[in-house]
PDB file of the backbone (N, CA, C, O) and the ligand in Angstrom, with CONECT records:
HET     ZN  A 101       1
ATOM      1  N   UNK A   1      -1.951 -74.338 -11.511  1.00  0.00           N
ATOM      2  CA  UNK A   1      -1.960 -73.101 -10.724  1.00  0.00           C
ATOM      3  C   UNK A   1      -2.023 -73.452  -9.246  1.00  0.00           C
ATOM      4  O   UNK A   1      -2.962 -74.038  -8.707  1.00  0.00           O
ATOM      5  N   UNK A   2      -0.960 -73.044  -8.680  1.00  0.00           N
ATOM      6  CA  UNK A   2      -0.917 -73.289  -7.037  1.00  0.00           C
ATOM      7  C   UNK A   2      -1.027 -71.995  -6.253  1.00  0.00           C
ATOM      8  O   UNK A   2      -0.859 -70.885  -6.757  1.00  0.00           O
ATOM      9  N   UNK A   3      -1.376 -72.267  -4.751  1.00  0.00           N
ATOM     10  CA  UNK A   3      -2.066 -71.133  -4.237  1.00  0.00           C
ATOM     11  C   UNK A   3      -1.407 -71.291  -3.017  1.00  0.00           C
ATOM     12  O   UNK A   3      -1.810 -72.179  -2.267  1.00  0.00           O
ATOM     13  N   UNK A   4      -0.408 -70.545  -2.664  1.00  0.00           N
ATOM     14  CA  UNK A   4       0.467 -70.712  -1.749  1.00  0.00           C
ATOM     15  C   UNK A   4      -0.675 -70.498  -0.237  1.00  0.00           C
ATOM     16  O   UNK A   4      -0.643 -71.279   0.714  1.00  0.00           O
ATOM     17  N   UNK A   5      -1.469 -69.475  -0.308  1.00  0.00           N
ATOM     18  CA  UNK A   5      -2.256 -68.723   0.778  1.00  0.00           C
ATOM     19  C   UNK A   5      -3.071 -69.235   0.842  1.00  0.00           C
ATOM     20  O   UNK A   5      -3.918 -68.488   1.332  1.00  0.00           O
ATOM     21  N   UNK A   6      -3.791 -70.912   0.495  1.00  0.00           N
ATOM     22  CA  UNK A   6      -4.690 -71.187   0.965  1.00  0.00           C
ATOM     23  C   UNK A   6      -4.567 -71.540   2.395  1.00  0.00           C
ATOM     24  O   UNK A   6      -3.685 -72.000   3.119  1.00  0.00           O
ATOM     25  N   UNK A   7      -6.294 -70.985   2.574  1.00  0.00           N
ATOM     26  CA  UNK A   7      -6.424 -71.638   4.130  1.00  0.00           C
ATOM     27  C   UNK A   7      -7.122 -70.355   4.581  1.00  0.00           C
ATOM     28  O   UNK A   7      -8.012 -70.613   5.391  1.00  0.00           O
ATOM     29  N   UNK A   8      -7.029 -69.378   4.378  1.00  0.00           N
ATOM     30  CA  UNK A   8      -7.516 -68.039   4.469  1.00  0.00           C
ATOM     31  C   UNK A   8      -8.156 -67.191   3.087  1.00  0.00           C
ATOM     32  O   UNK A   8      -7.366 -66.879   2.196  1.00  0.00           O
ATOM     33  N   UNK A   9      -9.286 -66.918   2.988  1.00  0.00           N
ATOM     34  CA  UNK A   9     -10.164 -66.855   1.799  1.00  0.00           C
ATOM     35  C   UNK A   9      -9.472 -65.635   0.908  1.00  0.00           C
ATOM     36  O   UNK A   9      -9.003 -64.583   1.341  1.00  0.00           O
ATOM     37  N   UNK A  10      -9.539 -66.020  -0.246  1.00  0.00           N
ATOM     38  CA  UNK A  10      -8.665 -64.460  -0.730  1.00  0.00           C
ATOM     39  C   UNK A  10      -9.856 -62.949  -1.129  1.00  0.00           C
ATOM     40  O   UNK A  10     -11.076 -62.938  -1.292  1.00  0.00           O
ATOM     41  N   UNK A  11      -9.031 -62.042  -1.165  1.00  0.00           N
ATOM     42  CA  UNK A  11      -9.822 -60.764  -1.041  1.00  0.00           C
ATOM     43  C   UNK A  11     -10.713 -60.578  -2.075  1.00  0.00           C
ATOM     44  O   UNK A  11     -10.154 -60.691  -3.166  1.00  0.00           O
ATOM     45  N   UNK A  12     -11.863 -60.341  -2.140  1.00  0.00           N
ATOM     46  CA  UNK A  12     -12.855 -59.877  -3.231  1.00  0.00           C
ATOM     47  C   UNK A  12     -11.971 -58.474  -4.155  1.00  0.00           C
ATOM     48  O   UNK A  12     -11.554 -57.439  -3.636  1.00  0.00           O
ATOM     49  N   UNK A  13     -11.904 -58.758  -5.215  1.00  0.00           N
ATOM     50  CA  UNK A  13     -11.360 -57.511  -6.018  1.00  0.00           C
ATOM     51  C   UNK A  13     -12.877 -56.945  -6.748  1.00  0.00           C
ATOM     52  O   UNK A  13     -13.490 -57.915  -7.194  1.00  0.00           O
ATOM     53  N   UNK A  14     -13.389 -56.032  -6.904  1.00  0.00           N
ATOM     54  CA  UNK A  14     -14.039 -55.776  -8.166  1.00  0.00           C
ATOM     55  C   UNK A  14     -13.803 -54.574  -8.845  1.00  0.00           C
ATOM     56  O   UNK A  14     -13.318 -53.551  -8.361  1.00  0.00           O
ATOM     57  N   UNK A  15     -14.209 -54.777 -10.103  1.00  0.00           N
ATOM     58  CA  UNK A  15     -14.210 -53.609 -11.293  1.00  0.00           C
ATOM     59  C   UNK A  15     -15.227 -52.523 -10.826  1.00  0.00           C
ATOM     60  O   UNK A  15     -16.409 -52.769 -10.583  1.00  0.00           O
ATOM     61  N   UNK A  16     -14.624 -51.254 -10.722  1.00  0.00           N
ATOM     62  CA  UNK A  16     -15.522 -50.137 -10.335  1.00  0.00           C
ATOM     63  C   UNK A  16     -14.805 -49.297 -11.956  1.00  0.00           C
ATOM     64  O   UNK A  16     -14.542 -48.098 -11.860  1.00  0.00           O
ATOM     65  N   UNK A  17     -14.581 -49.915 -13.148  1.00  0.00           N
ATOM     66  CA  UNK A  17     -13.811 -48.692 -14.098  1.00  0.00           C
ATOM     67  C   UNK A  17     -14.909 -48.080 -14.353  1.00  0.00           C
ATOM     68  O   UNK A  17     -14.584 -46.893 -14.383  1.00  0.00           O
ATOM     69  N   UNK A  18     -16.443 -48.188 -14.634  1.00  0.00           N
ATOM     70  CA  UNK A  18     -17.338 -48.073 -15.058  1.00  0.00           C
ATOM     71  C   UNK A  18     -18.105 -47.303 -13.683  1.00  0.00           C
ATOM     72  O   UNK A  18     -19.026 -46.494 -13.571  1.00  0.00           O
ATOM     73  N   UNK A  19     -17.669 -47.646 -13.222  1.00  0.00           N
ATOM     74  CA  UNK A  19     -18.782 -46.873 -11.401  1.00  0.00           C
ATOM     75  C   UNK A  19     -19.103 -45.915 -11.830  1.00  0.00           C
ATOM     76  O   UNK A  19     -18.527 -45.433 -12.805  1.00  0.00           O
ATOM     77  N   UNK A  20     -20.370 -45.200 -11.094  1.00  0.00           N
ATOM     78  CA  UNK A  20     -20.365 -43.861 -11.174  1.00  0.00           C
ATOM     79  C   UNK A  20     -19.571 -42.906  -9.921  1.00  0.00           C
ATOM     80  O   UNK A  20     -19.492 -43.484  -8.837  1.00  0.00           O
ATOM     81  N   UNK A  21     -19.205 -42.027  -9.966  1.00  0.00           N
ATOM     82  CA  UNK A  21     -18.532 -41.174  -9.747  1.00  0.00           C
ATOM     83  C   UNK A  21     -19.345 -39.553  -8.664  1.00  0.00           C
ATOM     84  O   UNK A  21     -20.174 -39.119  -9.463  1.00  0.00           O
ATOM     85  N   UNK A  22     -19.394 -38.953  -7.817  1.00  0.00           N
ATOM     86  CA  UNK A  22     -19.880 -37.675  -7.351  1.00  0.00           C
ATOM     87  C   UNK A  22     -18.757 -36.887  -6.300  1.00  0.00           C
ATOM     88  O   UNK A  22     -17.673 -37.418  -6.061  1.00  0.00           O
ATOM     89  N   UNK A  23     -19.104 -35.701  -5.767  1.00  0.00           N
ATOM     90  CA  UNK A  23     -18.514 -35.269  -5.155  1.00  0.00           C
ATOM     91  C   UNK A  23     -18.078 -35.906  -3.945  1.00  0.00           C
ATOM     92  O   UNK A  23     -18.680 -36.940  -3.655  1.00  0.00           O
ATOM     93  N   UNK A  24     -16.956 -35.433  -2.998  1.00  0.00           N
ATOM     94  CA  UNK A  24     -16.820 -36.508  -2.017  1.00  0.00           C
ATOM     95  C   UNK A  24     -17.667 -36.187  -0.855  1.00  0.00           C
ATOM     96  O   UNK A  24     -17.756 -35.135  -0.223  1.00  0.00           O
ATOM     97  N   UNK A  25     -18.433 -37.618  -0.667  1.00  0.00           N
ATOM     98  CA  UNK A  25     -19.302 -37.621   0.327  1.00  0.00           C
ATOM     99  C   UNK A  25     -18.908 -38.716   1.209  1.00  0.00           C
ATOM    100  O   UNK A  25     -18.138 -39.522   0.686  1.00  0.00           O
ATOM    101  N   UNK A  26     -19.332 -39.001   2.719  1.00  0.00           N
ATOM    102  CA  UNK A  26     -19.422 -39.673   3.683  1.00  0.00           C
ATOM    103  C   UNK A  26     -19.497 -41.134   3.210  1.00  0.00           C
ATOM    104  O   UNK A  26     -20.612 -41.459   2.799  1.00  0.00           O
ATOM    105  N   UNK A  27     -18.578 -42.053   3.181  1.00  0.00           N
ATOM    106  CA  UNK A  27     -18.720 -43.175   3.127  1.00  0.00           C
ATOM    107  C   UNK A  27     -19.740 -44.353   3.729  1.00  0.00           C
ATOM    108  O   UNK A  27     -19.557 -44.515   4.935  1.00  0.00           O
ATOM    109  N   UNK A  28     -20.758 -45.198   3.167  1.00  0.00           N
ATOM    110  CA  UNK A  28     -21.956 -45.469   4.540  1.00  0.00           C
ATOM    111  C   UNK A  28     -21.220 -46.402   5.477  1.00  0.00           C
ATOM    112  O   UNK A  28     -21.788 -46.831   6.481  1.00  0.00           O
ATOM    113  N   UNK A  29     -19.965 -46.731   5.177  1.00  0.00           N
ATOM    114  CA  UNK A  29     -19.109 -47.365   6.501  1.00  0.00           C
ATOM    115  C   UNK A  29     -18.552 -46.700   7.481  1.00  0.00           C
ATOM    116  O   UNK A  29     -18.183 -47.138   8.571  1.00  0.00           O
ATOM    117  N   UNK A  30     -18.478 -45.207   6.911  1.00  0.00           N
ATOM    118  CA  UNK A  30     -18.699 -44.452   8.376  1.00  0.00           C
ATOM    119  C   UNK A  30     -16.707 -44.036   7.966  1.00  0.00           C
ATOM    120  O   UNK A  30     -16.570 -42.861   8.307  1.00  0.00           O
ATOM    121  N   UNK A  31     -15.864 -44.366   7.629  1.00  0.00           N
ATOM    122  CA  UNK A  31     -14.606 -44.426   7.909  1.00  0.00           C
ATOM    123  C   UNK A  31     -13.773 -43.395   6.951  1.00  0.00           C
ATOM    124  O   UNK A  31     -12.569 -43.598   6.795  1.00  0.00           O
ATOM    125  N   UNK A  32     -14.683 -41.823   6.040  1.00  0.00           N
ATOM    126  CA  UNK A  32     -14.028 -41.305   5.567  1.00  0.00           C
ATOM    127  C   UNK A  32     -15.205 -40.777   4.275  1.00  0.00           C
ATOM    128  O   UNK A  32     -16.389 -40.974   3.999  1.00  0.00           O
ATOM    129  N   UNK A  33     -14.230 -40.130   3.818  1.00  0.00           N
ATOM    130  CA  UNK A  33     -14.960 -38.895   2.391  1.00  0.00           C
ATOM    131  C   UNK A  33     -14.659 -39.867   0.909  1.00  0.00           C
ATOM    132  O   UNK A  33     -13.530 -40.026   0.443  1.00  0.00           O
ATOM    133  N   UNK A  34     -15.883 -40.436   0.332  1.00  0.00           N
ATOM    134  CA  UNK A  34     -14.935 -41.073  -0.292  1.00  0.00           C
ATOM    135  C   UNK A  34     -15.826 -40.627  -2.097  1.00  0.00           C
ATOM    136  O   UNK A  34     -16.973 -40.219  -1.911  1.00  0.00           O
ATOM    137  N   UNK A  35     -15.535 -40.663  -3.164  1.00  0.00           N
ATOM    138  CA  UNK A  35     -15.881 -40.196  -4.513  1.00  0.00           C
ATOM    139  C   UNK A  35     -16.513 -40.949  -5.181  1.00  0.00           C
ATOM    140  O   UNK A  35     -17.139 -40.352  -6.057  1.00  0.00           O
ATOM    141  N   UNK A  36     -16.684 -42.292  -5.180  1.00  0.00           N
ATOM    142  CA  UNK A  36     -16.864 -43.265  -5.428  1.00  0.00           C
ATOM    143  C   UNK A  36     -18.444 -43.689  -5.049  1.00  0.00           C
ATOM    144  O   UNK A  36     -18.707 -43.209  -3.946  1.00  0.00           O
ATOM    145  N   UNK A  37     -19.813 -44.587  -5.719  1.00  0.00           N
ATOM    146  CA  UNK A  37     -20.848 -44.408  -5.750  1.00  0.00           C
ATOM    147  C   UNK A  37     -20.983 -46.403  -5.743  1.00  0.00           C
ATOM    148  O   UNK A  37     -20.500 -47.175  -6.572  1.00  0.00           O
ATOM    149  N   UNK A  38     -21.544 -46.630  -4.896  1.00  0.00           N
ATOM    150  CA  UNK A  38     -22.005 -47.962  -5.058  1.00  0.00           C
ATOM    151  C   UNK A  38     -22.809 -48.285  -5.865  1.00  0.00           C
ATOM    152  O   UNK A  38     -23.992 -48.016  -5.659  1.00  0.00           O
ATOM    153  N   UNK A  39     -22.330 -49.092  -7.253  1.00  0.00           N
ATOM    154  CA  UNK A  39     -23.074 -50.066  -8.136  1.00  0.00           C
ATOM    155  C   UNK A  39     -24.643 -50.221  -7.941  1.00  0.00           C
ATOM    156  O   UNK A  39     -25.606 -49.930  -8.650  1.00  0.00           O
ATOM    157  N   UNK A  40     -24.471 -50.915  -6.432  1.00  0.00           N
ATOM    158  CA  UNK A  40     -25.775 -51.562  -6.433  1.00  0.00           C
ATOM    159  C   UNK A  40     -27.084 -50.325  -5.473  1.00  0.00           C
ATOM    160  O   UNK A  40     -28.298 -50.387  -5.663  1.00  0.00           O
ATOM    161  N   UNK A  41     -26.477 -49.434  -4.607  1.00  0.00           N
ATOM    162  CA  UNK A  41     -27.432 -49.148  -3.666  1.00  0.00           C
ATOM    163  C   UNK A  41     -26.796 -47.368  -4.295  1.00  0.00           C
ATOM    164  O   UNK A  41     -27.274 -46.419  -3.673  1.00  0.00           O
ATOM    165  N   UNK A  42     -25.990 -47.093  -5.223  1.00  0.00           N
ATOM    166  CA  UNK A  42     -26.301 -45.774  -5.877  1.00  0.00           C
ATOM    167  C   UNK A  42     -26.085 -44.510  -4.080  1.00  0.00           C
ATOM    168  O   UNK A  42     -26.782 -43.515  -3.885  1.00  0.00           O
ATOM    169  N   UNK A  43     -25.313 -44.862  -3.409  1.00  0.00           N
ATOM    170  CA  UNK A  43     -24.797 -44.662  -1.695  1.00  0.00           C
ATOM    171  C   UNK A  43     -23.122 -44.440  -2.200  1.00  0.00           C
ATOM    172  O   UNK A  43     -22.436 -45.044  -3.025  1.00  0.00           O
ATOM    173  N   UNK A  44     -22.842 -43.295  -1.299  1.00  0.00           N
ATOM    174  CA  UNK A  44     -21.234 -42.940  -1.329  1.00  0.00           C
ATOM    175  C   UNK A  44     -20.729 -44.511  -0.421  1.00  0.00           C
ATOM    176  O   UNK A  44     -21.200 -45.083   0.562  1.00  0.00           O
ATOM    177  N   UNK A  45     -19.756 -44.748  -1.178  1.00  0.00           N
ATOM    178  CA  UNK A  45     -18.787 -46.232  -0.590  1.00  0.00           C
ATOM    179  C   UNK A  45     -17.229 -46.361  -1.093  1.00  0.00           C
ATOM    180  O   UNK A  45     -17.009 -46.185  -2.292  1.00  0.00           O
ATOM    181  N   UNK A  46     -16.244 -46.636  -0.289  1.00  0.00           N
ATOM    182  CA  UNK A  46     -15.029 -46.682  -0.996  1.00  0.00           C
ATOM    183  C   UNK A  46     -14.882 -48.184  -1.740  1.00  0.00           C
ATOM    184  O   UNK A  46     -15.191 -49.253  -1.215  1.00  0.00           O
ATOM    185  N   UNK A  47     -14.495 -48.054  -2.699  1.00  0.00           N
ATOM    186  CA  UNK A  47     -14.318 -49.528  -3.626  1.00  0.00           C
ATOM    187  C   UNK A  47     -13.799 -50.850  -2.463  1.00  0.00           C
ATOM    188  O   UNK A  47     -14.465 -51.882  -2.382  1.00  0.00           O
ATOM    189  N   UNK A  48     -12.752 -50.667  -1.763  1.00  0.00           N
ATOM    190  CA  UNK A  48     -12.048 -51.276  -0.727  1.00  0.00           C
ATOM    191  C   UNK A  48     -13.418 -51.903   0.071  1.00  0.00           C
ATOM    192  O   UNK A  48     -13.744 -53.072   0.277  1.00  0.00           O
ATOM    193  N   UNK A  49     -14.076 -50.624   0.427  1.00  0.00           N
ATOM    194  CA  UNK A  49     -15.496 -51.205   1.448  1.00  0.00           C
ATOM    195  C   UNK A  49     -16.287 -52.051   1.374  1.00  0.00           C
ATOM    196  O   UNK A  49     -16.921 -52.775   2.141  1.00  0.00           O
ATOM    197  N   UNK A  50     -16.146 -51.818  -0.072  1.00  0.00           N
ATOM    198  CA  UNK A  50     -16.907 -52.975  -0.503  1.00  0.00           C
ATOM    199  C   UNK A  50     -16.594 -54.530  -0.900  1.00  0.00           C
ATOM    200  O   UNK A  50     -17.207 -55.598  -0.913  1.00  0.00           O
ATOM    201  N   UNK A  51     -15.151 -53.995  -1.250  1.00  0.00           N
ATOM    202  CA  UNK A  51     -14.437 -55.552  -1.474  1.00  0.00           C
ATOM    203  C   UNK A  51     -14.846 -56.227   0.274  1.00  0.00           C
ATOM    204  O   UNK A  51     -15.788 -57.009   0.404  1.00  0.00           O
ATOM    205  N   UNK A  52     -14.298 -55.942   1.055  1.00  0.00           N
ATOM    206  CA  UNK A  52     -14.024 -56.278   2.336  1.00  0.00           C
ATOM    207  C   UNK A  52     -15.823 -56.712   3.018  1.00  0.00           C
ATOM    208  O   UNK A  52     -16.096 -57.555   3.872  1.00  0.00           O
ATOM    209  N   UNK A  53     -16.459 -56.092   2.513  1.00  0.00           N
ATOM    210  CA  UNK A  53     -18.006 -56.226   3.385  1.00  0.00           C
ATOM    211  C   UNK A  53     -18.597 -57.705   2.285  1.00  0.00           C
ATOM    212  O   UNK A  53     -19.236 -58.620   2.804  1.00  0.00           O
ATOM    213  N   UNK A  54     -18.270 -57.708   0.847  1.00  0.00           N
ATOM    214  CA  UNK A  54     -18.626 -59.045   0.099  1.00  0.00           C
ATOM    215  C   UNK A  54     -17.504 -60.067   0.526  1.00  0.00           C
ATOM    216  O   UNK A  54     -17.898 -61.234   0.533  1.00  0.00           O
ATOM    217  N   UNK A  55     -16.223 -59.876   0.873  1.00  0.00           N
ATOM    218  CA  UNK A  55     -15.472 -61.102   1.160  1.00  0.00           C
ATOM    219  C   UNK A  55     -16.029 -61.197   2.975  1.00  0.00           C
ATOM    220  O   UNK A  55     -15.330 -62.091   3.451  1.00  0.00           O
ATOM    221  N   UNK A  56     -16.660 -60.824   3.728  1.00  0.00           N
ATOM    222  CA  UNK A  56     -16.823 -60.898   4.982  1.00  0.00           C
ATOM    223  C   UNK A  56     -18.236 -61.574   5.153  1.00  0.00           C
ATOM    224  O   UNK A  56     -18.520 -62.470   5.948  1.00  0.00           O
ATOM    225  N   UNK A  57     -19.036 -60.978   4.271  1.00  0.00           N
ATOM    226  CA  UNK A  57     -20.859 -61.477   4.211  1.00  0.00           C
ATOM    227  C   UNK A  57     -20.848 -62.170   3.545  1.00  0.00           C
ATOM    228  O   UNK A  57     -21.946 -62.629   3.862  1.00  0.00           O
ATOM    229  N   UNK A  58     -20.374 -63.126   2.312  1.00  0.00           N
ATOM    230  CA  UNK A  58     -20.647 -64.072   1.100  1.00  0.00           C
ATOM    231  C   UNK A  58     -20.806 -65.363   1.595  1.00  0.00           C
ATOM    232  O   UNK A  58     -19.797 -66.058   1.714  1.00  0.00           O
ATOM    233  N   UNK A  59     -22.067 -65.874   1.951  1.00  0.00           N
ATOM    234  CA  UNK A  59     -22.262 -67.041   2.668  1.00  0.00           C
ATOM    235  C   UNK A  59     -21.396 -68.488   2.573  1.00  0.00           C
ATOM    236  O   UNK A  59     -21.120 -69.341   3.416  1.00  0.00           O
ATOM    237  N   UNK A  60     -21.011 -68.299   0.686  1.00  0.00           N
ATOM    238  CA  UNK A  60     -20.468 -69.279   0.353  1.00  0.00           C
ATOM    239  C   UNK A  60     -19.945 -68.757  -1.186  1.00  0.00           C
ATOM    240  O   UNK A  60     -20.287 -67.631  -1.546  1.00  0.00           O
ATOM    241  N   UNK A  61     -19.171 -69.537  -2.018  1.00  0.00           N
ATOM    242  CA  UNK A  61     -18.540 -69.200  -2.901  1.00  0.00           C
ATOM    243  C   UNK A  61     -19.962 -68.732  -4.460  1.00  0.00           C
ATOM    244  O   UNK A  61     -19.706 -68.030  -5.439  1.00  0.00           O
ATOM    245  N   UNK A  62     -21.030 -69.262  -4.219  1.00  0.00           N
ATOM    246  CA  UNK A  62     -22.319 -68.780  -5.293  1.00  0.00           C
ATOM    247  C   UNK A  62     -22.438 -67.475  -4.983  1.00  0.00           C
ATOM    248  O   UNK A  62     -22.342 -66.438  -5.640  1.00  0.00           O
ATOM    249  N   UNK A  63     -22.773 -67.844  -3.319  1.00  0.00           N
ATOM    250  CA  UNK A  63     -23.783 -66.117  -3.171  1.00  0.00           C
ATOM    251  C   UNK A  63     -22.110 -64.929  -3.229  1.00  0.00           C
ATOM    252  O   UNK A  63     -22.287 -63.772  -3.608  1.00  0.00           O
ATOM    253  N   UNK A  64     -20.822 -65.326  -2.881  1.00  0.00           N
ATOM    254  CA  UNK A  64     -19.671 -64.263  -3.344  1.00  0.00           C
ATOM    255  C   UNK A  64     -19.625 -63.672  -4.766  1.00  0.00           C
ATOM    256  O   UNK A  64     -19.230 -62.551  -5.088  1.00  0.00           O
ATOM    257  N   UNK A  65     -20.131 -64.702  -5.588  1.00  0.00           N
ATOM    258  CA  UNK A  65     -20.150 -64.741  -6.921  1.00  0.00           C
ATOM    259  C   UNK A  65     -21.572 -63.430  -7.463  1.00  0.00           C
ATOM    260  O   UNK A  65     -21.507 -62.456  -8.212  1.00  0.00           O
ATOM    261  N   UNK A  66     -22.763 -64.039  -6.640  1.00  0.00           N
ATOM    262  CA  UNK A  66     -23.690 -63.407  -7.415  1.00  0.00           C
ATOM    263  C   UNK A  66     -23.689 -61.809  -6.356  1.00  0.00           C
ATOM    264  O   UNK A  66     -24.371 -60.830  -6.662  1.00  0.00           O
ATOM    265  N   UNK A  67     -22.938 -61.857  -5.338  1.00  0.00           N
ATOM    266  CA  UNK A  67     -22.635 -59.940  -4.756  1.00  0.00           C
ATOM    267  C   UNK A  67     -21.197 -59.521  -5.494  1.00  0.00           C
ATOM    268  O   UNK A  67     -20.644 -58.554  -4.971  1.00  0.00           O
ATOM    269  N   UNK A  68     -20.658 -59.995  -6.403  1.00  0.00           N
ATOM    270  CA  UNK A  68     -19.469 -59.333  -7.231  1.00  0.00           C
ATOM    271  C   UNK A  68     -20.665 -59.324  -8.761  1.00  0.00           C
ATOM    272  O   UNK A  68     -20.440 -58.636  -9.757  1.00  0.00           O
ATOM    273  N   UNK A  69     -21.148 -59.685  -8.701  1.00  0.00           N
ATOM    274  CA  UNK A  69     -21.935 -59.420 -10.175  1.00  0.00           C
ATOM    275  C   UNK A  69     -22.884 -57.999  -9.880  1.00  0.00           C
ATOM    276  O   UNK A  69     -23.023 -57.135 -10.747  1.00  0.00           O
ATOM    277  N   UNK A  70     -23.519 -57.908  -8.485  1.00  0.00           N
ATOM    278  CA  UNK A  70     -24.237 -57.006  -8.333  1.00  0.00           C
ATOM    279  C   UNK A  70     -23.791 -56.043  -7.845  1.00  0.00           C
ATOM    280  O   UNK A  70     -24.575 -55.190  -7.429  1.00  0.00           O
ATOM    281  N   UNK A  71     -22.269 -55.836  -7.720  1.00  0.00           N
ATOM    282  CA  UNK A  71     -22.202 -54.930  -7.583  1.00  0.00           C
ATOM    283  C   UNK A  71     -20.504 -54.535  -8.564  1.00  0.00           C
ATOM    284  O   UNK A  71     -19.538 -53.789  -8.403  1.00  0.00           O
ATOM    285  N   UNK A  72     -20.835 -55.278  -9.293  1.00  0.00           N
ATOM    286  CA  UNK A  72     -19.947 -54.762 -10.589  1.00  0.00           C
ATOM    287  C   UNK A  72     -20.719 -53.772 -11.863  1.00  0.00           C
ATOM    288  O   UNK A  72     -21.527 -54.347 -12.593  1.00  0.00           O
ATOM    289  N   UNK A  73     -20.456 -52.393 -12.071  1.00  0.00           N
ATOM    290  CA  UNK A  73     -21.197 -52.125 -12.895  1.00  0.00           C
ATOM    291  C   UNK A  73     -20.905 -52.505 -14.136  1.00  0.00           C
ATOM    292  O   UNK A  73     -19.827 -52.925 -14.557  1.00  0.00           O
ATOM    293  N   UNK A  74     -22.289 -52.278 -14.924  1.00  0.00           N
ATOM    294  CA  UNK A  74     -22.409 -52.765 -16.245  1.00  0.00           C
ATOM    295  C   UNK A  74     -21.597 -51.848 -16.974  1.00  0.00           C
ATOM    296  O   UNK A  74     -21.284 -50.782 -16.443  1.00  0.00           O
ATOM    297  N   UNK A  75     -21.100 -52.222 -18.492  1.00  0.00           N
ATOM    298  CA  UNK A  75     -21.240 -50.925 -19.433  1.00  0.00           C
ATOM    299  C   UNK A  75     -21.694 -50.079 -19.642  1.00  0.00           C
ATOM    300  O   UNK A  75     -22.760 -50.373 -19.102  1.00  0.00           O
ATOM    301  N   UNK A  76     -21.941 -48.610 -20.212  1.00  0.00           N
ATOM    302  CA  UNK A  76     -22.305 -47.781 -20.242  1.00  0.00           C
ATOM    303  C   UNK A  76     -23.583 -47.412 -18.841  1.00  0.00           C
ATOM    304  O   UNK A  76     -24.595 -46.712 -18.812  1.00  0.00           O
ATOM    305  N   UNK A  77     -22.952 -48.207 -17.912  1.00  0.00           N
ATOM    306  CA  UNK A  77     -23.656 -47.948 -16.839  1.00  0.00           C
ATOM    307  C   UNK A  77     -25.180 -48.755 -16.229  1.00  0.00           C
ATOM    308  O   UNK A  77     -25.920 -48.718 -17.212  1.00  0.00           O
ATOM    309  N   UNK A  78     -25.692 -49.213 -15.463  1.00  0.00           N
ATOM    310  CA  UNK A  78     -26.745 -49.980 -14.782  1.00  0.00           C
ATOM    311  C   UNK A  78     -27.259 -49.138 -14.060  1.00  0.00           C
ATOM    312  O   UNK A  78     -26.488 -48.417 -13.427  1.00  0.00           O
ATOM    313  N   UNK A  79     -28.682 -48.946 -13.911  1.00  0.00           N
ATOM    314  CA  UNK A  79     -28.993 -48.120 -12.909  1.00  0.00           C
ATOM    315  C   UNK A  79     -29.852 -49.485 -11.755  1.00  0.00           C
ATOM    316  O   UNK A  79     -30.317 -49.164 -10.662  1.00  0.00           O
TER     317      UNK A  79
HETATM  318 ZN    ZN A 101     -15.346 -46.592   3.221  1.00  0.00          ZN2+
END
Protein backbone atom coordinates (compact mmCIF):
# COMPACT_ATOMS: atom_id res chain seq x y z
CA UNK A 1 0.00 0.00 0.00
CA UNK A 2 1.53 3.31 -1.19
CA UNK A 3 0.62 6.75 -0.11
CA UNK A 4 1.08 9.14 -2.73
CA UNK A 5 0.27 12.31 -0.07
CA UNK A 6 2.70 11.63 2.31
CA UNK A 7 4.36 14.44 3.91
CA UNK A 8 1.18 16.14 5.05
CA UNK A 9 -0.84 14.19 7.82
CA UNK A 10 -4.05 12.70 6.46
CA UNK A 11 -7.56 13.84 7.69
CA UNK A 12 -9.11 12.24 10.82
CA UNK A 13 -12.39 10.50 9.47
CA UNK A 14 -14.73 9.24 12.26
CA UNK A 15 -17.90 7.17 12.59
CA UNK A 16 -20.72 9.40 13.92
CA UNK A 17 -23.52 6.41 12.38
CA UNK A 18 -24.35 5.86 15.95
CA UNK A 19 -24.04 9.74 17.27
CA UNK A 20 -26.70 11.13 18.90
CA UNK A 21 -28.71 13.41 17.06
CA UNK A 22 -31.01 16.98 18.37
CA UNK A 23 -32.46 19.88 16.96
CA UNK A 24 -30.18 22.27 15.13
CA UNK A 25 -28.20 24.09 17.50
CA UNK A 26 -25.03 26.43 17.45
CA UNK A 27 -22.02 24.58 16.71
CA UNK A 28 -19.26 25.12 19.85
CA UNK A 29 -16.86 26.14 16.90
CA UNK A 30 -18.86 28.96 16.47
CA UNK A 31 -19.19 28.42 12.40
CA UNK A 32 -22.98 27.41 11.96
CA UNK A 33 -26.37 25.40 13.06
CA UNK A 34 -25.36 22.09 13.10
CA UNK A 35 -27.73 18.54 14.22
CA UNK A 36 -25.20 16.57 15.19
CA UNK A 37 -24.14 15.96 19.16
CA UNK A 38 -20.56 15.30 20.23
CA UNK A 39 -19.73 11.69 21.38
CA UNK A 40 -17.63 12.78 23.99
CA UNK A 41 -18.77 16.30 25.58
CA UNK A 42 -22.76 15.49 24.59
CA UNK A 43 -22.27 19.73 22.95
CA UNK A 44 -23.83 20.62 19.40
CA UNK A 45 -20.58 19.99 16.87
CA UNK A 46 -20.43 19.33 13.13
CA UNK A 47 -18.80 15.81 12.47
CA UNK A 48 -16.16 17.77 10.06
CA UNK A 49 -15.31 19.91 13.42
CA UNK A 50 -14.36 17.48 14.88
CA UNK A 51 -12.41 15.54 12.40
CA UNK A 52 -10.32 18.78 11.83
CA UNK A 53 -9.85 19.89 15.77
CA UNK A 54 -8.46 15.80 16.47
CA UNK A 55 -6.25 15.92 13.24
CA UNK A 56 -4.96 19.57 14.45
CA UNK A 57 -4.59 18.76 18.50
CA UNK A 58 -3.36 14.90 18.37
CA UNK A 59 0.02 15.28 19.87
CA UNK A 60 1.17 12.24 18.13
CA UNK A 61 -0.18 9.20 16.33
CA UNK A 62 -1.35 7.25 20.20
CA UNK A 63 -2.98 10.26 21.63
CA UNK A 64 -4.88 10.68 17.56
CA UNK A 65 -5.77 7.20 18.17
CA UNK A 66 -7.08 7.35 21.75
CA UNK A 67 -9.33 11.09 20.65
CA UNK A 68 -10.92 8.93 17.59
CA UNK A 69 -11.87 6.24 20.17
CA UNK A 70 -13.34 8.93 22.43
CA UNK A 71 -15.05 10.34 20.41
CA UNK A 72 -16.40 7.56 18.27
CA UNK A 73 -19.67 6.45 19.66
CA UNK A 74 -20.30 3.14 20.98
CA UNK A 75 -23.23 0.85 19.97
CA UNK A 76 -26.42 1.31 21.12
CA UNK A 77 -24.94 4.44 22.34
CA UNK A 78 -22.20 5.67 25.31
CA UNK A 79 -23.15 8.17 27.51
ZN1 LIG B 1 -18.92 23.28 13.28
Amino acid sequence: MTDATSGAPAGVVLDWRHARTGPPAPCVFGDGLTICRSPARDVPCHKGCAENWITTHAANAADRARLIRRYTPGRGGVR
